[in-house]
GUDO-830925 format. One record per residue (C-alpha): x, y, z; residue in one letter; residue number from 1. Coordinates in Angstrom, 2 decimals, decimal comma. Example, Ala and Ser with C-alpha at 12.3 -4.5 7.8 and 13.67 -1.06 7.14 Angstrom:
// residues 2
       xx       yy       zz  residu  num
    12,30    -4,50     7,80       A    1
    13,67    -1,06     7,14       S    2
This chain:
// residues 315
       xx       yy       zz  residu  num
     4,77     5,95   -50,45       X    1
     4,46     9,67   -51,21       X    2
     5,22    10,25   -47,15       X    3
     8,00     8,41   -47,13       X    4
     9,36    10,20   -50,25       X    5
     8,96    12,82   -48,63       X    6
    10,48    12,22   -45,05       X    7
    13,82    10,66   -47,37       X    8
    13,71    14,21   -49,36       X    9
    13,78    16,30   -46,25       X   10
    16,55    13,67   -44,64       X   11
    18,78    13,98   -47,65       X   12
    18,53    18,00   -47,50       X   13
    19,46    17,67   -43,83       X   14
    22,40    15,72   -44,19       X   15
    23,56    17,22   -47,16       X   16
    23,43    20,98   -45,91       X   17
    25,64    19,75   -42,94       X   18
    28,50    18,49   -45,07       X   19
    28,45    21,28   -47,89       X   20
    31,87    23,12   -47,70       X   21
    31,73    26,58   -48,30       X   22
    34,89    28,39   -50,29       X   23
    35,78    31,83   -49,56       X   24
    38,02    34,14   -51,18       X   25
    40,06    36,96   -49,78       X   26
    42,26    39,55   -51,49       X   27
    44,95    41,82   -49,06       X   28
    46,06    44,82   -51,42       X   29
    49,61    45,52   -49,72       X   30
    52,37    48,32   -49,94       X   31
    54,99    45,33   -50,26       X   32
    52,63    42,87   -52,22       X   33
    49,40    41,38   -53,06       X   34
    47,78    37,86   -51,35       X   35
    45,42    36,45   -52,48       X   36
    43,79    33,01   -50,24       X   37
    41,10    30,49   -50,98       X   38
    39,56    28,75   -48,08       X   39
    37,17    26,20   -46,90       X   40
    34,71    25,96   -44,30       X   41
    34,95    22,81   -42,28       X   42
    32,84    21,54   -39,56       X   43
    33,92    19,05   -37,69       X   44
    31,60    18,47   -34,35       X   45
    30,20    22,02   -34,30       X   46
    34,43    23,00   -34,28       X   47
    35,18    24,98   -36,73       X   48
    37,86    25,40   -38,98       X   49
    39,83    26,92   -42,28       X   50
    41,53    24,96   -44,45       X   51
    43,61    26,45   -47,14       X   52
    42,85    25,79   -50,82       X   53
    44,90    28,17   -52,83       X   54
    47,46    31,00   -51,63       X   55
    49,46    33,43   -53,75       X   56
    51,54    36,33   -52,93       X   57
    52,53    38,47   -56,10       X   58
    55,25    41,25   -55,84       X   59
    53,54    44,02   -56,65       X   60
    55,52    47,02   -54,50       X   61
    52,52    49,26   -54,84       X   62
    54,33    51,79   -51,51       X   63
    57,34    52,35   -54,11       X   64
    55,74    54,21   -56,25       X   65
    53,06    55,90   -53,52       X   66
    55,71    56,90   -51,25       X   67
    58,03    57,76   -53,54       X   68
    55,52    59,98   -56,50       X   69
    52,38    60,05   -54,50       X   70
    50,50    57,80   -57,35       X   71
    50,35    54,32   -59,11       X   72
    52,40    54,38   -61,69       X   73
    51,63    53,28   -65,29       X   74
    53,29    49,80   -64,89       X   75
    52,51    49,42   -61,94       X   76
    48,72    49,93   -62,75       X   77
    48,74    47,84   -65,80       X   78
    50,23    44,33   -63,80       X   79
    47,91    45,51   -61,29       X   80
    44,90    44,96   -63,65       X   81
    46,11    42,00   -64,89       X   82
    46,69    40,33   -61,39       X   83
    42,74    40,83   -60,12       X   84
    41,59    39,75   -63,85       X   85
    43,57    36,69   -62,92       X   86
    41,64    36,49   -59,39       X   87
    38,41    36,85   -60,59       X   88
    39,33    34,04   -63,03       X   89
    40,48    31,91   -59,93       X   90
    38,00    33,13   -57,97       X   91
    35,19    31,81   -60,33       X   92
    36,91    28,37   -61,13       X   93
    36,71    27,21   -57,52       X   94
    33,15    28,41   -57,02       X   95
    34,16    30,55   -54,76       X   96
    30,85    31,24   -52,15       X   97
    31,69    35,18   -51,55       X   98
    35,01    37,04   -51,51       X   99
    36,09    40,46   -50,35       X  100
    39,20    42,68   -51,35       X  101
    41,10    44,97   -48,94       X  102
    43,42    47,68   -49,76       X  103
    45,58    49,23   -47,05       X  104
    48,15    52,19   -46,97       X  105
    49,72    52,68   -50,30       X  106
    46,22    52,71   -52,18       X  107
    45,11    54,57   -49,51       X  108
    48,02    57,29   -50,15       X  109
    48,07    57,15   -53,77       X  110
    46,33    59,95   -55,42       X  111
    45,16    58,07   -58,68       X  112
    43,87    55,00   -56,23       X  113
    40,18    55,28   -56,59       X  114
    40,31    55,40   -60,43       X  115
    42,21    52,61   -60,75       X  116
    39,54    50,92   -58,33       X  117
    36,69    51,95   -60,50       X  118
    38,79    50,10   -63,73       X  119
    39,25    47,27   -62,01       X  120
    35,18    47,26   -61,65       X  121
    34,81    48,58   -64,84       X  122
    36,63    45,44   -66,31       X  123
    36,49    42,42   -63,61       X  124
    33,58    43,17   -61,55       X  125
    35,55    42,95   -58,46       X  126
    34,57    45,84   -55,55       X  127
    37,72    46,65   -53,81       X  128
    37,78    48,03   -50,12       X  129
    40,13    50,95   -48,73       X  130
    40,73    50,33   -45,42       X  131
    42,27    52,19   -42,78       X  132
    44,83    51,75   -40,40       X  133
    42,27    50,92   -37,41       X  134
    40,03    48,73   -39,21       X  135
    43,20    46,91   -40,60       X  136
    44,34    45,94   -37,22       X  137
    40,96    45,26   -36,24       X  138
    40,76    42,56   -38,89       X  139
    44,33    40,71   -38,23       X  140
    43,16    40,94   -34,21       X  141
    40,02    38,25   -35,29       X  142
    42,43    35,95   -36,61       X  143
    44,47    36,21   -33,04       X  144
    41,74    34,97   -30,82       X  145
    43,63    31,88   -30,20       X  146
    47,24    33,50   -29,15       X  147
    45,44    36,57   -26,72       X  148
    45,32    35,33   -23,50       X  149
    45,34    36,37   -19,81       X  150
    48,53    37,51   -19,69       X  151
    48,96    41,72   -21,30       X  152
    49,54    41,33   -25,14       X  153
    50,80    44,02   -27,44       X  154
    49,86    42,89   -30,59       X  155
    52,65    44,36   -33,30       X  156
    51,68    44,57   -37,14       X  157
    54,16    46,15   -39,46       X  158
    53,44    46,17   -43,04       X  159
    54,84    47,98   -45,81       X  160
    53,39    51,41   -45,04       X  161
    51,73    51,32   -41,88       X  162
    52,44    49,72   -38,21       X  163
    49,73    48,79   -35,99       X  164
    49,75    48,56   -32,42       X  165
    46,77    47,14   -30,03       X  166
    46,53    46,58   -26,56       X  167
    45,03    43,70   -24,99       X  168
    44,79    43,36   -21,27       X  169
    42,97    40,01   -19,95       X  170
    42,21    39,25   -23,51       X  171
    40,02    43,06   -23,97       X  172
    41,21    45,22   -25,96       X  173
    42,13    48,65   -24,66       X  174
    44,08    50,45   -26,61       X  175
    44,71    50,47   -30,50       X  176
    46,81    53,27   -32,82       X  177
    48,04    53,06   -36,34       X  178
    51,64    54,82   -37,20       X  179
    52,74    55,34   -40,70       X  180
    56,05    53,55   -40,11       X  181
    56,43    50,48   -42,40       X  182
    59,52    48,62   -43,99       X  183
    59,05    49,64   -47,73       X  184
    58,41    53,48   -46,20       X  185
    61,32    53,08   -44,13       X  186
    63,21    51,47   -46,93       X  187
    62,11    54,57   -49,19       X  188
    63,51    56,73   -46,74       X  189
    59,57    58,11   -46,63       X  190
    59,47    58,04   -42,63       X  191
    59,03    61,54   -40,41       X  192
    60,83    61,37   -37,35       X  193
    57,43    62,55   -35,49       X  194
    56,15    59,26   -36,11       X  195
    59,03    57,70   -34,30       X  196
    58,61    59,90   -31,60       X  197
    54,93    59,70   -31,82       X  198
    55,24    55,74   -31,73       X  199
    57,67    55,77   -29,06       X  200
    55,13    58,11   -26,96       X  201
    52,03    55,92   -27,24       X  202
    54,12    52,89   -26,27       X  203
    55,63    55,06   -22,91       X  204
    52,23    56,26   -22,14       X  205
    49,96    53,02   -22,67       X  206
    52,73    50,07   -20,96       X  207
    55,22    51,75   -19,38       X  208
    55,47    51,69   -15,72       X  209
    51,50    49,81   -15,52       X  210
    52,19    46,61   -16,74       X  211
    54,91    44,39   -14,95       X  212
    54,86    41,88   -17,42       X  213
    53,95    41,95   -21,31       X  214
    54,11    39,52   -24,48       X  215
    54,19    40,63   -27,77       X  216
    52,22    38,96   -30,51       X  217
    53,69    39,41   -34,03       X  218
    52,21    39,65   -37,52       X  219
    53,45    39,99   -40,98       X  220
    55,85    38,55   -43,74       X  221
    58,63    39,68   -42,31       X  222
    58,07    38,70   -38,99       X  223
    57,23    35,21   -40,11       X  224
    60,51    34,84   -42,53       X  225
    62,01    36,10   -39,20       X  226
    60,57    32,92   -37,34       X  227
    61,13    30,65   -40,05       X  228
    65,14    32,04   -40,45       X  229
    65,44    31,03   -36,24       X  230
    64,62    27,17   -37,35       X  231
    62,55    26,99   -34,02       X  232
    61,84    23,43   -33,11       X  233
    58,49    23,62   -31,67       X  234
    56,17    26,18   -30,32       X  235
    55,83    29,54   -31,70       X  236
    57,51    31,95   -29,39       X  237
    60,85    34,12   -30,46       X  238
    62,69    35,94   -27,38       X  239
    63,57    39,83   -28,22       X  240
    67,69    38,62   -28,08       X  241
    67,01    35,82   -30,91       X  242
    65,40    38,54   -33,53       X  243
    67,85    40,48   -32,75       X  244
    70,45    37,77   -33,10       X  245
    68,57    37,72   -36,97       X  246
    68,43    41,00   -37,69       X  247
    72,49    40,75   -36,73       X  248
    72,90    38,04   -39,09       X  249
    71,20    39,62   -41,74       X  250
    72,90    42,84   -42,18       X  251
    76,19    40,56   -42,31       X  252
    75,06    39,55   -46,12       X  253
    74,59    42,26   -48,81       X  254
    71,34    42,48   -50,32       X  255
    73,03    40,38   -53,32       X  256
    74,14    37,50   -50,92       X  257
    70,50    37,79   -48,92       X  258
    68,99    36,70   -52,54       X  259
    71,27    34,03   -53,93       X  260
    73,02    32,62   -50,41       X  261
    69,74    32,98   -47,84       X  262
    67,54    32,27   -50,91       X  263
    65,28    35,43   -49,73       X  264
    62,76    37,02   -52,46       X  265
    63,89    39,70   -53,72       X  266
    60,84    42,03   -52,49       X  267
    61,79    40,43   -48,94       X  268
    65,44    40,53   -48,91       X  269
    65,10    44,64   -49,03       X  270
    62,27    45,08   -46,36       X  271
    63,14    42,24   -43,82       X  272
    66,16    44,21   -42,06       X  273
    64,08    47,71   -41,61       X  274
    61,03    45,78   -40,88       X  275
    63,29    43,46   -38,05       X  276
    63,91    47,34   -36,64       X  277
    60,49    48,19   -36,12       X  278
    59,76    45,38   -34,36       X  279
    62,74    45,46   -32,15       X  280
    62,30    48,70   -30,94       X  281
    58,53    48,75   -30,22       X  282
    59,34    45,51   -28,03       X  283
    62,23    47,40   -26,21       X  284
    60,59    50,33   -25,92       X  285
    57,82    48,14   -23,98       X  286
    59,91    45,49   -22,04       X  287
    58,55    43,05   -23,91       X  288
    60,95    40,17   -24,17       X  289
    59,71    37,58   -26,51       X  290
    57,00    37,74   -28,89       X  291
    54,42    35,08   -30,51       X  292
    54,20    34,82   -34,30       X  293
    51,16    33,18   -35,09       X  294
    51,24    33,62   -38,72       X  295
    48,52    34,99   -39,52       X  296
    47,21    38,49   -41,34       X  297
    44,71    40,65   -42,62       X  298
    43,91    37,96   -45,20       X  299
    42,67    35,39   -42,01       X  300
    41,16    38,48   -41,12       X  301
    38,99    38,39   -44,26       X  302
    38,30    34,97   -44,59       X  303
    36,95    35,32   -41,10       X  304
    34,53    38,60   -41,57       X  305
    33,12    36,42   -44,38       X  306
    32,51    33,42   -42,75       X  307
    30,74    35,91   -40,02       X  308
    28,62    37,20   -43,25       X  309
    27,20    33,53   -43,86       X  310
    27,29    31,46   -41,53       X  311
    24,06    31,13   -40,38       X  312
    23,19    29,82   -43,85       X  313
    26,09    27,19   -43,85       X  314
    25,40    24,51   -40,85       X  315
């Protein structure tokens, strides 16, 4: 009786360690604004998967006031503080297994950016993570696995402060540089023209006149509202003349008429024309002539590196 307990106790473990769903938590501290993603862990025949739980993208602009006065300002810190209170709140409701926060180039820039980390600490617990530009784009690449092929990729991120470029040649990649050329910069007027030029040189002396053929792969918000704005039918794949066609029909509209006629965000109807730029010249500048947009980011990125962390422990 006792064995047989026993082999039912072991059984039930078994089973029930195979169909626990893990939740993970991951926090992307922007320039243009804040996302924060719940996701689970599901297994289904060894294959697995992320399925989204809770997303949220606040419009905290933290690259206005770093590009603009070098620090976070007083505002800006205080709804700042109040935003990861209100994630650690979420992030303990839905029993969240382990979460990880990454901040990118405007905490990176701002000179009062590691006190306002150690507040945040002081009064939510929460450890946040100053990345750079490299290990940003290293993080978005391990959500691409799926769209890097074969063929020569140039993988294109453009964020609010930063854009970052990586090379992939029969799915390796082989070359990788981060530019501080982003919309909100750009929109600040906060760009050198070195890193144009600089940008423009990497792109002539990594592709040009080696590769015959090359595909861009796409990431970020504005690059996605881009997509959505084309009304594609199926697949995922814009050609260089149809952004362009958007970016076309977007400077038509003031920034009043992008609001209230195209329904944009505010914090997107500002960015998505200087961010449209970037990503049409880095394409023409490397003969690219259509480009993926998987929709994903540095948040997949994150959700990934912890599922990494633990999942030895999960199935």
């Amino acid at each position: 009786m006792i064995e047989n307990f026993f082999i039912y106790t072991v059984i039930y473990f078994l089973f029930f360690c195979r169909v626990v769903i893990m939740k993970l938590a991951a926090i992307d501290i922007g320039s243009n604004a804040i996302r924060f993603q719940i996701s689970t862990v599901l297994n289904n025949q060894d294959e697995i998967s992320f399925k989204k739980l809770e997303y949220i993208r606040f419009p905290l602009r933290l690259g206005h006031d770093v590009f603009t006065q070098q620090r976070i300002s007083p505002k800006s810190e205080a709804k700042f503080l109040k935003l990861m209170k209100a994630f650690s709140l979420l992030i303990d409701l839905y029993e969240v297994k382990d979460h990880r926060i990454c901040a990118t180039s405007a905490m990176r820039e701002s000179i009062n950016g590691l006190e306002i980390i150690e507040k945040v600490k002081s009064e939510t617990n929460l450890d946040i993570e100053i990345i750079d530009g490299e290990k940003e784009a290293e993080m978005i690449n391990d959500s691409l696995t799926l769209f890097i092929n074969d063929e020569q990729n140039l993988h294109i991120d453009v964020g609010g402060g930063s854009t970052e470029l990586n090379l992939y040649q029969n799915g390796l990649k082989i070359a990788s540089h981060s530019f501080k050329i982003g919309s909100v910069r750009k929109l600040e007027n906060k760009e050198e023209p070195e890193s144009w030029l600089e940008m423009k040189n990497w792109v002539n002396n990594h592709i040009n006149g080696k590769f015959q053929h090359i595909v861009a792969i796409g990431t970020g918000g504005n690059i996605n509202k881009i997509f959505e704005l084309a009304e594609k039918k199926s697949g995922y794949t814009l050609s260089l003349k149809k952004i362009e066609q958007i970016h076309d029909y977007l400077i038509g509209y003031s920034l009043n008429e992008r609001i209230n006629v195209l329904r944009l965000n505010p914090d997107r109807a500002d960015v998505i024309i200087p961010a449209s730029r970037i990503y049409i010249a880095v394409m023409k500048w490397a003969g690219a002539k259509k480009m993926k947009v998987p929709a994903v980011g540095l948040k997949d990125g994150i959700i990934k590196s912890l599922y990494e962390k633990h999942k030895d422990c999960l199935f």
